[in-house]
DRENSE-124989 format. One record per residue: residue number from 1; x, y, z of N, C-alpha, C, O, CB in turn; residue in one letter. Coordinates in nm, 2 decimals, padded with zeros to 4 digits. Each point is the difference from the previous one (the first is absolute). Glycine has a CB too. Layout:
REM DRENSE-124989
[r NUM,[X,Y,Z],[X,Y,Z],[X,Y,Z],[X,Y,Z],[X,Y,Z],'A']
...
This chain:
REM DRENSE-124989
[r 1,[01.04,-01.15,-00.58],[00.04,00.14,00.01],[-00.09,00.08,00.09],[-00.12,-00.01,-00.04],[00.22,-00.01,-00.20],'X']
[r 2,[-00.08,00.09,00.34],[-00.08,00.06,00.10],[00.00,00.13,-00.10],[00.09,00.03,-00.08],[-00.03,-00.14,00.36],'X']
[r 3,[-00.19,00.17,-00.23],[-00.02,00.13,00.00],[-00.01,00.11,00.10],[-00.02,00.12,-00.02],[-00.05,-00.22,-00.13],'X']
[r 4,[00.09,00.03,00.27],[-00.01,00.08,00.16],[00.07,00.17,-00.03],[-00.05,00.11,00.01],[00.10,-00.39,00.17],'X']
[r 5,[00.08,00.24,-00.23],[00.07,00.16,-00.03],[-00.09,00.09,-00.01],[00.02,00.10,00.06],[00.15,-00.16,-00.19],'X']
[r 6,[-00.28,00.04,00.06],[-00.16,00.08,-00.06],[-00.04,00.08,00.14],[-00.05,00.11,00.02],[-00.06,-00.34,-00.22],'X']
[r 7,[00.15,00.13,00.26],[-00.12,00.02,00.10],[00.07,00.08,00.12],[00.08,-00.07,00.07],[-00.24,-00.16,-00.14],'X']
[r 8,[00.13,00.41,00.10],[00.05,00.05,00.10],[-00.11,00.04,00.14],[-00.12,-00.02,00.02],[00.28,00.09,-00.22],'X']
[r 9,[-00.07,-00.03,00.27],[-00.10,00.07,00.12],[00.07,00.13,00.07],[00.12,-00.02,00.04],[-00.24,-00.23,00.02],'X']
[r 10,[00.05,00.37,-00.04],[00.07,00.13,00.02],[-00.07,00.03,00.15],[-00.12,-00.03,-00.03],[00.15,00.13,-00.26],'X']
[r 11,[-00.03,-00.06,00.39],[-00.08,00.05,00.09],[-00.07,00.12,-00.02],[-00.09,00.03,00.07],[00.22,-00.14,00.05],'X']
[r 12,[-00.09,00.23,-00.28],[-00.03,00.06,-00.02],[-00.14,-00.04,-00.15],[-00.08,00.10,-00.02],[00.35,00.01,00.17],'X']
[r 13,[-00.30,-00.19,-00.21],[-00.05,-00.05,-00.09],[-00.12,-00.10,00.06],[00.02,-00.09,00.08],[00.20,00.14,-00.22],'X']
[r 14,[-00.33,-00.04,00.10],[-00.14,-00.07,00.05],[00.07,-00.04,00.17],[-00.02,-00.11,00.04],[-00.10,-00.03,-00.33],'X']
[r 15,[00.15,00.19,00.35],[00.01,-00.01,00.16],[00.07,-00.12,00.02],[-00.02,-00.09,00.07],[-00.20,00.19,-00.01],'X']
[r 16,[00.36,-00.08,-00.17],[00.10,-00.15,00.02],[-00.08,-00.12,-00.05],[00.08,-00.10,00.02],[00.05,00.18,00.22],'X']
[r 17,[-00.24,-00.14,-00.29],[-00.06,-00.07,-00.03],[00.10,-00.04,-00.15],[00.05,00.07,-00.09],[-00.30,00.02,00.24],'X']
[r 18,[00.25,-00.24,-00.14],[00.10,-00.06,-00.16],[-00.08,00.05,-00.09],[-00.12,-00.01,-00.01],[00.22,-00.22,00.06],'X']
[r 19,[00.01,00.31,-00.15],[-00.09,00.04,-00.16],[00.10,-00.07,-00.11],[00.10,-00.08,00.01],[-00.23,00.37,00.06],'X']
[r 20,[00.06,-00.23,-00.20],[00.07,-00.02,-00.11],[00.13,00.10,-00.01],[-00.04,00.12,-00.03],[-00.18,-00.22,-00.07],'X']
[r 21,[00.37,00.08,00.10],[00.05,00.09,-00.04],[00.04,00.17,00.02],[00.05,00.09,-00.07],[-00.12,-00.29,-00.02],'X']
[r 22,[-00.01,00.18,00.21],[-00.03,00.17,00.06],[-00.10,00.02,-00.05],[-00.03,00.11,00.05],[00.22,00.01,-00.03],'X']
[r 23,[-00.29,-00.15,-00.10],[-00.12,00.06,-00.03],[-00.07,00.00,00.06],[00.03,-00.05,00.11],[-00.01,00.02,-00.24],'X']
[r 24,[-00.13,00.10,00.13],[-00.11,-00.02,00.10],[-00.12,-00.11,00.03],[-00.11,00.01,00.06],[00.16,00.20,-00.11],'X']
[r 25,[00.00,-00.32,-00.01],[-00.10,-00.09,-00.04],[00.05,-00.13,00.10],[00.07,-00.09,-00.05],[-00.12,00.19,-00.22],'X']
[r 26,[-00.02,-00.09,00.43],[00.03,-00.12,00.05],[-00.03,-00.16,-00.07],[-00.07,-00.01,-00.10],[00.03,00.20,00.29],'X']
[r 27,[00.11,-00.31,-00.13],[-00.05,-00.06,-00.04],[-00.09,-00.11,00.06],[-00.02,-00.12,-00.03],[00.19,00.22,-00.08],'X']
[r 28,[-00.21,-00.06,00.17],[-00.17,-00.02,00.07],[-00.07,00.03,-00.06],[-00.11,-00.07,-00.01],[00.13,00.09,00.17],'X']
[r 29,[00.02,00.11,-00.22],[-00.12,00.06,-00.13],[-00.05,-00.10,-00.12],[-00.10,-00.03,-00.05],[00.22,00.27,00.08],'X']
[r 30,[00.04,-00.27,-00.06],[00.01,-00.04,-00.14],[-00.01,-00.14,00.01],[-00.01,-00.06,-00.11],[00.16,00.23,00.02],'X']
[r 31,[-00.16,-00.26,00.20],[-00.05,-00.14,00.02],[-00.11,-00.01,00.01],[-00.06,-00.09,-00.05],[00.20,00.03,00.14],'X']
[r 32,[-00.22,00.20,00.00],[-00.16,00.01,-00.01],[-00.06,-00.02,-00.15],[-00.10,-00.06,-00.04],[00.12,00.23,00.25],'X']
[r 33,[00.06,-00.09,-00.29],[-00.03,00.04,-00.14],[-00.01,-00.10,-00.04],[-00.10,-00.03,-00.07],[00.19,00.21,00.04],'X']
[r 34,[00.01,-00.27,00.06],[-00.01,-00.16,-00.12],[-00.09,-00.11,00.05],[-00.07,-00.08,-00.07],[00.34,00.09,00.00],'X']
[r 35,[-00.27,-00.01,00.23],[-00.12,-00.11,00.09],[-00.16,00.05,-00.07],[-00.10,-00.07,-00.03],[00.27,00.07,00.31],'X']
[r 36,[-00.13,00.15,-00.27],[-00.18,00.00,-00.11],[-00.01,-00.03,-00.12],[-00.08,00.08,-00.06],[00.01,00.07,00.15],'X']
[r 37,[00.13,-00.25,-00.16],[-00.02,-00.01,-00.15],[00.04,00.07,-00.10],[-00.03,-00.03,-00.12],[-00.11,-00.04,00.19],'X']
[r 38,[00.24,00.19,-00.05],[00.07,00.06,-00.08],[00.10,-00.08,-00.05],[00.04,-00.10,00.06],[-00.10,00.28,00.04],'X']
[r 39,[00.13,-00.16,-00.22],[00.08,-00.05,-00.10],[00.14,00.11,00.04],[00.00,00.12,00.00],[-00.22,-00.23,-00.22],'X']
[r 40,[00.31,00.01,00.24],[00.13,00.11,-00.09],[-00.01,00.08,-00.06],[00.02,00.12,00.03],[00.07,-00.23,-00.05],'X']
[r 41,[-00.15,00.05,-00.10],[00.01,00.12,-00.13],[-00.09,00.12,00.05],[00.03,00.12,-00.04],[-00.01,-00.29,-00.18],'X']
[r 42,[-00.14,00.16,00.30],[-00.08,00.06,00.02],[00.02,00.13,00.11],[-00.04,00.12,-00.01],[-00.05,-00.34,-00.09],'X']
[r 43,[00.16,00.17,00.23],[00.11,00.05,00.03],[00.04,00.06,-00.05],[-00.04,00.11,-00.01],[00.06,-00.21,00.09],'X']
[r 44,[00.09,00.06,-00.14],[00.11,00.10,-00.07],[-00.08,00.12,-00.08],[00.05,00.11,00.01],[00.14,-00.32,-00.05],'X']
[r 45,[-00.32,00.20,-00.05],[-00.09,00.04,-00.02],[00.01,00.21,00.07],[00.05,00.10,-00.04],[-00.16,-00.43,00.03],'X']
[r 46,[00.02,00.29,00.11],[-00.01,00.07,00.09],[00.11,00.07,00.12],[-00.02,00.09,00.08],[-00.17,-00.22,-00.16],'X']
[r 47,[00.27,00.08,00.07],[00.09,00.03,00.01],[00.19,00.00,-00.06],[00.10,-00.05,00.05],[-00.34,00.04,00.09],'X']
[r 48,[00.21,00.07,-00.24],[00.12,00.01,-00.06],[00.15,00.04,-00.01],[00.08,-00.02,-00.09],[-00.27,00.02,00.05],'X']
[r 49,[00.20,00.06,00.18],[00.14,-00.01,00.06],[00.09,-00.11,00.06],[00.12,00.00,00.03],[-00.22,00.18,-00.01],'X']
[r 50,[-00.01,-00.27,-00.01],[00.03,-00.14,00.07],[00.02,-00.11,-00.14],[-00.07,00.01,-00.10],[-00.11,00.05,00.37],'X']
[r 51,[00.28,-00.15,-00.25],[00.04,-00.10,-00.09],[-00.02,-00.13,00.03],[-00.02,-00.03,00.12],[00.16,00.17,-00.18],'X']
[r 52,[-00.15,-00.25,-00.04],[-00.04,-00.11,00.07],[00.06,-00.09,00.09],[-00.05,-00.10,00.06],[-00.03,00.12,-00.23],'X']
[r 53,[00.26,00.04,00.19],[00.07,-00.11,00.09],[-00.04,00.10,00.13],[00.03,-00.06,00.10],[00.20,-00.08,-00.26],'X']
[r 54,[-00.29,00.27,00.21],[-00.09,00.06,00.07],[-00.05,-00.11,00.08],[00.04,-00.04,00.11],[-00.09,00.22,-00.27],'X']
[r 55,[-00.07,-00.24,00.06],[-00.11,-00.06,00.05],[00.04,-00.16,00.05],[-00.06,-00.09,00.07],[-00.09,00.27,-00.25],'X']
[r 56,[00.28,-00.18,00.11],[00.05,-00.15,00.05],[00.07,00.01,00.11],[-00.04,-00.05,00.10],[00.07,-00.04,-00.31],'X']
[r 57,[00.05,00.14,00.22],[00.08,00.08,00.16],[-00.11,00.01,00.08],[00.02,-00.06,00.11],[00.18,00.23,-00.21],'X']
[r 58,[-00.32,-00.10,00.09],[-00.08,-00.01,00.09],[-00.04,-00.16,00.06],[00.01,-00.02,00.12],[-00.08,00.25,-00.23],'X']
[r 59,[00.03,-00.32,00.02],[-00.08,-00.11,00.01],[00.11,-00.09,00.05],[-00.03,-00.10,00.07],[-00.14,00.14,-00.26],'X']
[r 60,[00.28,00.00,00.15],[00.13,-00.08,00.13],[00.02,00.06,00.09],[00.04,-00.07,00.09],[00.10,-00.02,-00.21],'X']
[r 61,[-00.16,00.22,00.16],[00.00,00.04,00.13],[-00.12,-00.05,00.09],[00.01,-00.02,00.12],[00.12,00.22,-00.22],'X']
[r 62,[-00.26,-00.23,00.03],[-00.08,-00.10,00.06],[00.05,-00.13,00.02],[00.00,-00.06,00.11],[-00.15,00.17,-00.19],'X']
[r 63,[00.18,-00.14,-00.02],[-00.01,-00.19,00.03],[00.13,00.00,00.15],[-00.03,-00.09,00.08],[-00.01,-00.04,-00.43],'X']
[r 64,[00.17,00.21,00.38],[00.07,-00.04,00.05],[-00.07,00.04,00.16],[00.02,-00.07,00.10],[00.18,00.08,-00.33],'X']
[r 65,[-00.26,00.11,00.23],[-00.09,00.01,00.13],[-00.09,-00.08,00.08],[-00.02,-00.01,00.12],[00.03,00.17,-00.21],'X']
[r 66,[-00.07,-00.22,-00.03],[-00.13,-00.07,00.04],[00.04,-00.15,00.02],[-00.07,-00.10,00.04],[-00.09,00.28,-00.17],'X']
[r 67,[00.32,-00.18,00.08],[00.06,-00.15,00.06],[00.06,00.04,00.17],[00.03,-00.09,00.09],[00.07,-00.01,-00.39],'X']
[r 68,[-00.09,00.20,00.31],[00.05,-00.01,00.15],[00.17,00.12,00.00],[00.04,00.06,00.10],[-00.17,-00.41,-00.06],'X']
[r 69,[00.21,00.35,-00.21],[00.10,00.04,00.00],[00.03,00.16,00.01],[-00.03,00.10,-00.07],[00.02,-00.32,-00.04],'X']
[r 70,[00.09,00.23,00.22],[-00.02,00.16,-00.04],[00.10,00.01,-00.14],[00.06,-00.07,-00.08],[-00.09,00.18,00.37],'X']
[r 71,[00.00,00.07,-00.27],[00.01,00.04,-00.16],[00.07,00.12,00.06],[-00.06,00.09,00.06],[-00.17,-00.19,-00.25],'X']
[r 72,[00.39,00.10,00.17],[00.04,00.13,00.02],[00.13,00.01,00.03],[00.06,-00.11,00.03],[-00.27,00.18,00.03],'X']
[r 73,[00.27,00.02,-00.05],[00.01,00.12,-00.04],[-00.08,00.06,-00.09],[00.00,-00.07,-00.11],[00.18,00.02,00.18],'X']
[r 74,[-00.25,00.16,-00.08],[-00.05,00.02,-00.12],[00.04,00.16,-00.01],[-00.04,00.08,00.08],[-00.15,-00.27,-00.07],'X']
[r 75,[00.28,00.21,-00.14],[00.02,00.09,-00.05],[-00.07,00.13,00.04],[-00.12,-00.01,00.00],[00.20,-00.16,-00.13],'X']
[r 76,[-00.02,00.27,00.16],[-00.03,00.14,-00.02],[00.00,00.06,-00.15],[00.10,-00.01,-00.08],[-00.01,00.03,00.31],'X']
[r 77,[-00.24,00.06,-00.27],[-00.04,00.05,-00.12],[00.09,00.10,-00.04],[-00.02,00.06,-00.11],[-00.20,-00.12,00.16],'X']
């Protein structure tokens, strides 16, 4: 089951950069967040507007980049 739907990009929102859902929370941010030893839960923690298929939609929007695949169309927020 993909979670990409999650994942938009606005030219008006963090400078068109992919976020969560229109939020303001790129997900460069939120991969940074987990590559330093942060937890999901811990995450979600700290920021509580964000949900866990959030943080999974992010982590497949990685894995499919960093294989070579583009990723997109990506929804407007």
């Amino acid at each position: 089951m993909s979670r990409l739907d999650r994942i938009t990009a606005d030219a008006s929102i963090c400078h068109g950069k992919p976020v969560v859902r229109g939020l303001r929370y790129p997900i460069q941010m939120l991969l940074e967040l987990m590559a330093s030893g942060m937890s999901v839960e811990e995450v979600l923690e700290d920021y509580p507007d964000l949900e866990r298929d959030d943080l999974l939609a992010a982590l497949e929007f990685a894995a499919l980049t960093a294989g070579g695949q583009a990723v997109g169309p990506l929804g407007a927020a």
